[in-house]
C-alpha positions in Angstrom: 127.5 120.4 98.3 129.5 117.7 96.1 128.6 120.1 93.2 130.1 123.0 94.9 133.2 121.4 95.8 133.8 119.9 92.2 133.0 123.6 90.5 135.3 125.1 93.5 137.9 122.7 92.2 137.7 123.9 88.9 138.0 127.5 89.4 141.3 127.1 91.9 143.0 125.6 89.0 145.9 127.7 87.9 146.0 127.1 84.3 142.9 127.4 82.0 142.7 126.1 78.5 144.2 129.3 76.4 141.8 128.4 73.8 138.9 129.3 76.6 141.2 132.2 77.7 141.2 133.8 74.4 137.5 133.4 73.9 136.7 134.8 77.1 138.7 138.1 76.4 136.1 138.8 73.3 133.6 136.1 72.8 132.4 136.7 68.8 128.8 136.6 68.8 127.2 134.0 66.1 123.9 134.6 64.4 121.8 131.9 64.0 122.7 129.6 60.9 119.1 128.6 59.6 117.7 130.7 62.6 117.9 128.1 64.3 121.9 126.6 64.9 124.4 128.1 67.1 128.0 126.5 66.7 131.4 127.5 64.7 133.7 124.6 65.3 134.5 122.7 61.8 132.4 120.0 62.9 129.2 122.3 62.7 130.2 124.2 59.7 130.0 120.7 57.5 127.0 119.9 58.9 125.6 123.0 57.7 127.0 122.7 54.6 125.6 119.3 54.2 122.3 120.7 55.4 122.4 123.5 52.4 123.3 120.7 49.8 120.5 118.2 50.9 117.7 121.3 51.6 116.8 121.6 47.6 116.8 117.6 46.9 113.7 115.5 48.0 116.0 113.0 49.6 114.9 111.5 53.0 117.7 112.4 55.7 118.5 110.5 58.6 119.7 112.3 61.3 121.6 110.8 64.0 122.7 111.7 67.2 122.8 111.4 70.9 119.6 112.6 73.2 120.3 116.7 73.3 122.2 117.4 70.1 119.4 118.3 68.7 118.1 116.1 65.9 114.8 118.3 65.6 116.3 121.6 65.0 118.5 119.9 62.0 115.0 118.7 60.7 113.9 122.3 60.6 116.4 123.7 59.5 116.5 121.5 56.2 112.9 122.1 56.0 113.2 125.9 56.3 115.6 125.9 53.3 113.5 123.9 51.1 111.3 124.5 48.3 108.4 123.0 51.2 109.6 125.8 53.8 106.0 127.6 53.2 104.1 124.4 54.1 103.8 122.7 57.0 106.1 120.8 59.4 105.2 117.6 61.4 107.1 116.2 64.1 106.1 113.0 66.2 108.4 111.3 68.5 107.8 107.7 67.4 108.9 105.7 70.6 105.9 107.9 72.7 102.7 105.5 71.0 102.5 102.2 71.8 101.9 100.4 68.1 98.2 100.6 67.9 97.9 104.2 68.2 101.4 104.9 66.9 100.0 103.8 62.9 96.3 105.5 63.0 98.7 108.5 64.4 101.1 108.3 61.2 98.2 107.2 58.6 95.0 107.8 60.3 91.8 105.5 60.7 88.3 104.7 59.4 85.2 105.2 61.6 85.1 101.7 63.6 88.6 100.4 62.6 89.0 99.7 66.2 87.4 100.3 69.2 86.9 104.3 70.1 87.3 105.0 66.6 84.1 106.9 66.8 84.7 108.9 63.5 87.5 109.4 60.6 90.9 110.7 61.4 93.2 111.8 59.3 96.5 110.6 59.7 100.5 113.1 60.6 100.9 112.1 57.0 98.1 113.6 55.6 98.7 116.8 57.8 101.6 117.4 56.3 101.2 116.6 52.6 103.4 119.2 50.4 105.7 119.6 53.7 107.5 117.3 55.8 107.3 115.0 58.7 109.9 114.3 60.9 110.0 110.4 62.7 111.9 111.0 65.7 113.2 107.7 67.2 112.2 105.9 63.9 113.5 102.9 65.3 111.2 102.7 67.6 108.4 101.8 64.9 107.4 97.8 65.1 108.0 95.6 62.8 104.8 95.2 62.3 104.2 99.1 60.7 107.5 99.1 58.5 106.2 97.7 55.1 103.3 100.7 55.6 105.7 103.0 55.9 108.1 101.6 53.5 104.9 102.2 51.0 104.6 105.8 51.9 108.2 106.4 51.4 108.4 104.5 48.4 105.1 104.8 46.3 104.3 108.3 48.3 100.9 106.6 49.3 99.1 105.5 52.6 96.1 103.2 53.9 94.5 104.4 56.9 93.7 101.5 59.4 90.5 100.2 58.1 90.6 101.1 54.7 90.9 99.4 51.5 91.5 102.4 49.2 95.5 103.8 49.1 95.6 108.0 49.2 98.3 109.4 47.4 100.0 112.0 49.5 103.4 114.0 48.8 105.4 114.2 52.2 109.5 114.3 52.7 109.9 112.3 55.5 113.4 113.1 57.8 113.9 110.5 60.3 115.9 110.9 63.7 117.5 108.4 65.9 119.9 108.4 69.2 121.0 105.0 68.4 122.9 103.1 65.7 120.1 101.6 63.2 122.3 98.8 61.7 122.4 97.5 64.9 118.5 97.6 64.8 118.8 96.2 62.0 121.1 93.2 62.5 119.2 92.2 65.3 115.8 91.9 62.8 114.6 94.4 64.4 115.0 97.2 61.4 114.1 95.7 57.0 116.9 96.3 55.4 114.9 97.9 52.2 113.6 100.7 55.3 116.7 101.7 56.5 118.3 102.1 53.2 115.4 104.1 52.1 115.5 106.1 55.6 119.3 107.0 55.6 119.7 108.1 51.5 121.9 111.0 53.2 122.9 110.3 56.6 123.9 113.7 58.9 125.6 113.1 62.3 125.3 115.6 64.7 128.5 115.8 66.8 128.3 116.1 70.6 129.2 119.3 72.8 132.1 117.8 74.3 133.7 117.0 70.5 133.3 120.6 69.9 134.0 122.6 73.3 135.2 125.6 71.3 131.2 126.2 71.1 130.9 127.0 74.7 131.9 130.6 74.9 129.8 131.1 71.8 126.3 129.2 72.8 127.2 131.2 76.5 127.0 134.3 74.7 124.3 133.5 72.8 122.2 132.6 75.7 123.3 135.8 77.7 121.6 138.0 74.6 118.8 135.8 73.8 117.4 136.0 77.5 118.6 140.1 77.5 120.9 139.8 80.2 124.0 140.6 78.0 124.6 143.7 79.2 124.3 143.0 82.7 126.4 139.5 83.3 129.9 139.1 81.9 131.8 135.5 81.5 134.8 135.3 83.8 137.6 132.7 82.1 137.7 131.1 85.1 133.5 130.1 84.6 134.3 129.4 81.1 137.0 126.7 81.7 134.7 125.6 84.7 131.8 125.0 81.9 134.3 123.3 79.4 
């Protein structure tokens, strides 16, 4: 009921934003940049010009950007314009594991390494040798892991847990976090030598609400990607009600 009122509210208002006005009376679809990116506002169009200039390099990206921005779809979208885009793409969320499982995840194990280690496993780095992997939440990773994966990143080998032999492996790693990494790493929480190996070429993705020209466009986009284009129009009063 609160909702109501508040979305009420909105549409009495007299004045809506001529910006949302204008893009109301012919709403310019947008194709997908990458297949994957809606989004025409400045802020999005140097992003994927940074995204096109770091595609062909073998620099690690970190991407950064609050919960929903979509940090992921940036990962694949630099991976789909690389020279890896016909090999594989691994994503792990690095805050879900707790540490244990969390390394023989990223570099597998040795039969009996640990208990329930009933065979060999090969590790997310393995998986996606002559791709990439994508560390979502990379601050998340202890202490504790961050020399092994300062090794990978740095001598583009691993150890699974239990081993005693390294295994060369060639993976671009793109890391993503929701959360400011210097801070991380003022607190000793973060090596220094990790994060600047991480964040070689930082992108920020910008929030909706920095780029509300977006709206009408990703409300259009939605109306033809779910087919209901043709049957549901966009009133400028629901437009200024969503910006």
């Amino acid at each position: 009921e609160a909702a109501m009122q508040i979305v009420n509210r909105l549409l009495q208002q007299k004045q809506a934003d001529p910006k949302v006005e204008e893009l109301a009376e012919d709403i310019a679809y947008t194709d997908e940049h990458f297949d994957l990116l809606v989004g025409e506002h400045k802020s999005m169009l140097d992003m994927y010009a940074q995204i096109k200039r770091v595609a062909e390099s073998e620099m690690t990206v970190l991407i950064q950007g609050e919960s929903g921005t979509g940090k992921e779809l940036v990962a694949k979208a630099i991976h789909k314009s690389s020279p890896r885009a016909d090999k594989a793409f691994i994503a792990i969320n690095c805050a879900s594991l707790p540490e244990n499982l969390l390394e023989s995840e990223l570099f597998g194990h040795l039969k009996g390494a640990f208990t329930g280690a009933v065979r060999d496993k090969d590790g997310l780095f393995l998986a996606a040798d002559g791709g990439t992997l994508f560390l979502d939440e990379v601050g998340a990773i202890p202490v504790s892991m961050q020399l092994a994966l300062l090794r990978a990143l740095q001598e583009r080998e691993i150890r699974p847990v239990g081993g005693l032999q390294n295994i060369q492996v060639d993976v671009r790693v793109i890391s993503a976090s929701n959360e400011d990494l210097r801070t991380r790493m003022d607190k000793g929480l973060l090596r220094n030598d990790l994060f600047y190996r991480l964040s070689v070429f930082p992108i920020n993705i910008p929030p909706l609400r920095e780029r509300s020209s977006d709206i009408a466009i990703l409300t259009k986009y939605f109306l033809k990607k779910h087919q209901i284009a043709e049957k549901v129009q966009i009133s400028q009063e629901a437009l200024q009600a969503l910006s």
